[in-house]
Structures are given as C-alpha cells and as structure tokens.
N, C-alpha and C positions, 0 to 999 in steps of 0.2 A: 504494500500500500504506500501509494506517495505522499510525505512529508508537503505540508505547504508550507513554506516558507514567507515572511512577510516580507515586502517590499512597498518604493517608492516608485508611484507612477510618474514623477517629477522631483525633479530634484533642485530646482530653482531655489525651494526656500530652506534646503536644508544647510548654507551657510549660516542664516539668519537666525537659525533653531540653536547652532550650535554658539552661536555668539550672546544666543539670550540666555542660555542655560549655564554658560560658563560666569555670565553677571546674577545671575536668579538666585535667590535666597536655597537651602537643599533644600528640598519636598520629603513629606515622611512617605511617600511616594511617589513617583512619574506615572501619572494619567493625562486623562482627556482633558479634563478637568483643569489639570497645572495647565498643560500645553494652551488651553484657552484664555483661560484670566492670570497667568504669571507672563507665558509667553508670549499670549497673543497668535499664536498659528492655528489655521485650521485645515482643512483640506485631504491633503495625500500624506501627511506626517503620521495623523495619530495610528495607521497601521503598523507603521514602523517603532511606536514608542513603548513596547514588549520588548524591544530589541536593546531599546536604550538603557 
C-alpha cells in the first residue's frame, strides 16, 4: 500500500513561512491555527505543517 506523503502544491510562500516562524514566538504546537493568526499563511502550506 502506498504511503502519501505530504507536499506543497507551491512553493512561492514557503520563504515567507520560514522567515515568520524563525521570528514567531514557539507554539506549544505547529497547527492550522498558529500558521493562520501567528503567521499569517494560508493556502498550500498547512498540508505541509505535519512535516514541520
């Protein structure tokens, strides 16, 4: 059976992701949630942010 793996359909904002997160307070975890009202991103990231 094959594994899915998560991925980014785009990748334009994932500079931006990693620049907010490296100024962003820790989270007592990386959700939807953080990535919305900390980071600001929405779109093609949050399937990626299991990964993070």
């Amino acid at each position: 059976m094959p594994v899915q793996l998560p991925y980014l359909s785009s990748y334009k904002n994932l500079q931006t992701l990693f620049d907010k997160i490296g100024s962003a307070k820790i989270p007592e975890s990386f959700t939807h949630a953080f990535l919305q009202s900390t980071i600001g991103l929405k779109g093609s990231i949050p399937p990626a942010a299991a990964v993070l």
